[in-house]
C-alpha positions as CSV (number, residue, x, y, z in Angstrom):
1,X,8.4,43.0,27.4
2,X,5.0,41.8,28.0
3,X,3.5,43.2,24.8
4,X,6.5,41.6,22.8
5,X,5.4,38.3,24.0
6,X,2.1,38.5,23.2
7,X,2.6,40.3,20.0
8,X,5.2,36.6,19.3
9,X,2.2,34.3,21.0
10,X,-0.1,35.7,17.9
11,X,2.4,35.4,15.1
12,X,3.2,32.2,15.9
13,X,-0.5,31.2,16.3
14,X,-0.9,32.8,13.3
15,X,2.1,31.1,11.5
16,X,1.6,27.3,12.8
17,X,-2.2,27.4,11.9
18,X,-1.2,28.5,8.1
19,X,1.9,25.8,8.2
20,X,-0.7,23.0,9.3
21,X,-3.4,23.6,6.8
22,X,-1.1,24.3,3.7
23,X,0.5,20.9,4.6
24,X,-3.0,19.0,5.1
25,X,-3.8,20.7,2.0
26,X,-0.7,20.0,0.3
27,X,-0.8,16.2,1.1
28,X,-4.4,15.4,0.7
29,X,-4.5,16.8,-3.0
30,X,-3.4,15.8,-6.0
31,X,-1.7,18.6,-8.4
32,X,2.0,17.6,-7.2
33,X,3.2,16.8,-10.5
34,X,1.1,17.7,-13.7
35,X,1.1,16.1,-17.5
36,X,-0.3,18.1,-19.7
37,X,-0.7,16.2,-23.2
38,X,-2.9,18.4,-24.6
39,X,-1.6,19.2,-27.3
40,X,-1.0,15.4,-28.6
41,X,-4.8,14.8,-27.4
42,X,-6.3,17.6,-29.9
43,X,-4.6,16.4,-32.9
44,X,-4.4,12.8,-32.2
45,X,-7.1,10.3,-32.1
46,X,-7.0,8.5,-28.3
47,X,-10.2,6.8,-27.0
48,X,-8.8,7.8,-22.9
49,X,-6.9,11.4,-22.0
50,X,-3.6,11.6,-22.0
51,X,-3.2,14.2,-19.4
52,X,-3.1,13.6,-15.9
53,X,-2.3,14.9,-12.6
54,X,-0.7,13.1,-9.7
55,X,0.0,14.0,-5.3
56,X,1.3,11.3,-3.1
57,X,-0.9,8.6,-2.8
58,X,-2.8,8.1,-6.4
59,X,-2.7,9.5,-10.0
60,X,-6.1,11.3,-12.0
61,X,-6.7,11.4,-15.2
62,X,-8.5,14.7,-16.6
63,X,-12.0,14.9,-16.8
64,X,-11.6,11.5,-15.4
65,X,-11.4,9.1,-12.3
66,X,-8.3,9.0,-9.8
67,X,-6.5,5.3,-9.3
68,X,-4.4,5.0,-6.3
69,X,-0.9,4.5,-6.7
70,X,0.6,1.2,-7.1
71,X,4.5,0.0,-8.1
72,X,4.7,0.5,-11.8
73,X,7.6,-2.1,-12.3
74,X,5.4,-5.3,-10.9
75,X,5.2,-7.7,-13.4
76,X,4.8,-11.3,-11.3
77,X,8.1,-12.4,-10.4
78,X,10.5,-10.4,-12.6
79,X,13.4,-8.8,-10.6
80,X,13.4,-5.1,-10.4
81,X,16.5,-2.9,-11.6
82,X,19.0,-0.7,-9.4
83,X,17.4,2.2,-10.4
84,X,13.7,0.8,-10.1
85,X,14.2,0.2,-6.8
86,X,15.7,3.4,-5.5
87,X,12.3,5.2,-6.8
88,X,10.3,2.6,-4.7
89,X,12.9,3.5,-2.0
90,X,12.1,7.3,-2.3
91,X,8.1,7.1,-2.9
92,X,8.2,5.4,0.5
93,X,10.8,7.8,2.3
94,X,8.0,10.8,0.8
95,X,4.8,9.2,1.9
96,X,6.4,8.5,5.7
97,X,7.9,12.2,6.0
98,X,5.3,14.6,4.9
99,X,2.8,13.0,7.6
100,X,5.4,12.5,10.0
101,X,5.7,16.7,10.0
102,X,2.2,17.0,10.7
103,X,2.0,14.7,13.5
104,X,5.4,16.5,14.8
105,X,3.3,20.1,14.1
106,X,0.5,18.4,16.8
107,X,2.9,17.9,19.3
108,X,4.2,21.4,18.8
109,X,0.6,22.9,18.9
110,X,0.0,21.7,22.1
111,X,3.2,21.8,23.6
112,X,3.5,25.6,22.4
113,X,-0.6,26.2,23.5
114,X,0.5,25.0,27.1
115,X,4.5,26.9,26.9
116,X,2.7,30.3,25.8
117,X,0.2,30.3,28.8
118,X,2.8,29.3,31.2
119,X,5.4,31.1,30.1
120,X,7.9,28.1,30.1
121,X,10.8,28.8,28.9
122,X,12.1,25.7,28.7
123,X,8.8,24.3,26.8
124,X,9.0,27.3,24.6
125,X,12.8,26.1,23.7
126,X,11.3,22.6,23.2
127,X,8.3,23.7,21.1
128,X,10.6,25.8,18.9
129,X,13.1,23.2,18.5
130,X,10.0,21.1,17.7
131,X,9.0,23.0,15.0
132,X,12.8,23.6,13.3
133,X,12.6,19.6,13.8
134,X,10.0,19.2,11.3
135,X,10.5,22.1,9.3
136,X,13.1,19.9,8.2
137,X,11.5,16.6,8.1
138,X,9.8,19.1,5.5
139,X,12.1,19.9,3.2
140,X,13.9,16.2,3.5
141,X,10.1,15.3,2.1
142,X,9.7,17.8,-0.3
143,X,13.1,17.4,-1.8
144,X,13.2,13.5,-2.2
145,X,9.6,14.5,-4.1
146,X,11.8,16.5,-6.4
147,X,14.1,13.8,-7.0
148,X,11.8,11.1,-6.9
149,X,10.2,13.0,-9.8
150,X,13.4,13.9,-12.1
151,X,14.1,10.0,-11.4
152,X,10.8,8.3,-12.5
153,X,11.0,11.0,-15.5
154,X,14.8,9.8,-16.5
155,X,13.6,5.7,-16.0
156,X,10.1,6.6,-18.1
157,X,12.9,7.9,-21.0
158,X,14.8,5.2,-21.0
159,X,11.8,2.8,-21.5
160,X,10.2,5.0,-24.0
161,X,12.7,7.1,-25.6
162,X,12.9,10.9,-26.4
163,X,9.9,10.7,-28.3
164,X,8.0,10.4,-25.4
165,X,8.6,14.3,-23.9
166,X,6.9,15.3,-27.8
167,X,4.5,17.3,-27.4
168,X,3.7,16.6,-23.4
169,X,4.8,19.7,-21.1
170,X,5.5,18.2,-17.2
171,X,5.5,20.3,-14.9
172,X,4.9,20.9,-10.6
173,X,1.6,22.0,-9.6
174,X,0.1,23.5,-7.0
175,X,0.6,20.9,-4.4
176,X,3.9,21.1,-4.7
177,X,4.2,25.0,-4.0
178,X,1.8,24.9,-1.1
179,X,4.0,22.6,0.6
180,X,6.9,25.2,0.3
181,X,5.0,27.4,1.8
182,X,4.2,25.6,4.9
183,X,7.8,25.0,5.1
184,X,8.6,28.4,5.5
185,X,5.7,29.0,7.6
186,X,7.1,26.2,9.9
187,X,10.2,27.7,9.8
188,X,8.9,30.8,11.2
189,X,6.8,29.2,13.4
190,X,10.2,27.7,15.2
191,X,12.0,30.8,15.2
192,X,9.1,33.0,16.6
193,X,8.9,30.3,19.6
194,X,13.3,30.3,19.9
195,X,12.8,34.1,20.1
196,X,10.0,33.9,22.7
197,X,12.0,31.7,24.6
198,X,14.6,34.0,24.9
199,X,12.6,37.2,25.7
200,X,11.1,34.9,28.8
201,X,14.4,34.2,29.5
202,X,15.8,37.8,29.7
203,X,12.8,38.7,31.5
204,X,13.8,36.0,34.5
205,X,17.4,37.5,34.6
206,X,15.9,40.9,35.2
207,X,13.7,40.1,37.5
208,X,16.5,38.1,39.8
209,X,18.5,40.9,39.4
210,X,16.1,43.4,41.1
């Protein structure tokens, strides 16, 4: 039993450190969403690159400078569309819950740092549930990314028109996929601590029962 736990206090050591840094990573970079126009910029003639690769919080250009992010759609005092301002509804719900899991991650670090030496189980239930908690702040982020992006892509053709997707491939980068990951590693993370919770648990009721 005692071996279990500790073999469970590594992995989710183990786990919760790679969820926190893919995330840090994740946010703080900017390959989320990737426009590769290279194809338009070999045989065309344009002055400024035409690809360009984007995170959260600002947009690059290649071989060029980053800009931070700022609403597309404000034009002085010109009223913004249904549809304009459900994207500005959804870059804001991203933005607050992707840093919102890693401030929820902290609290489980140290709640689960404490729950592990003292073999709490109702702090490991709580650091666990922690950890499910923003596993699924998460994917609530990551998701209204996804749709944030198919939306903003949708809105750009109707201002543009087909012609527009010629010759440009769009695609997810990097970014994206390392924020999966610390999903899943999150995921595990809770789990690992439910299940150590329950092995201090069963270890109680044998011990009362001697």
């Amino acid at each position: 039993m005692k071996l279990k736990l500790s073999i469970l206090s590594l992995f989710v050591a183990l786990v919760g450190i790679i969820s926190f840094i893919f995330l840090v990573v994740a946010i703080g970079t900017d390959f989320w969403y990737i426009i590769d126009a290279s194809k338009l910029e070999k045989f065309g003639n344009y002055s400024d690159p035409l690809s360009s690769h984007s995170g959260l919080w600002r947009t690059c250009r290649f071989k060029s400078k980053c800009f931070p992010l700022t609403n597309p759609f404000w034009h002085g005092n010109i009223s913004f569309t249904d549809s304009q301002k459900q994207l500005l509804n959804m870059h804001g719900t991203f933005v607050i819950l992707l840093p919102l899991s890693l401030i929820l991650m902290i609290f489980g670090g140290m709640t689960g740092f404490v729950s592990i030496l003292a073999r709490a189980y109702l702090l490991l239930l709580l650091t666990g549930t922690l950890f499910l908690f923003g596993a699924l702040v998460t994917l609530i982020g990551i998701s209204v990314y996804i749709a944030y992006s198919a939306a903003a892509l949708k809105e750009a053709l109707c201002l543009s028109g087909k012609t527009f997707l010629e010759g440009i491939d769009i695609k997810f980068g990097w970014s994206l996929a390392l924020a999966w990951i610390s999903f899943i590693a999150e995921m595990l993370t809770g789990t690992a601590f439910l299940l150590a919770a329950r092995v201090v648990g069963l270890k109680r009721r044998w011990e009362q029962t001697i």
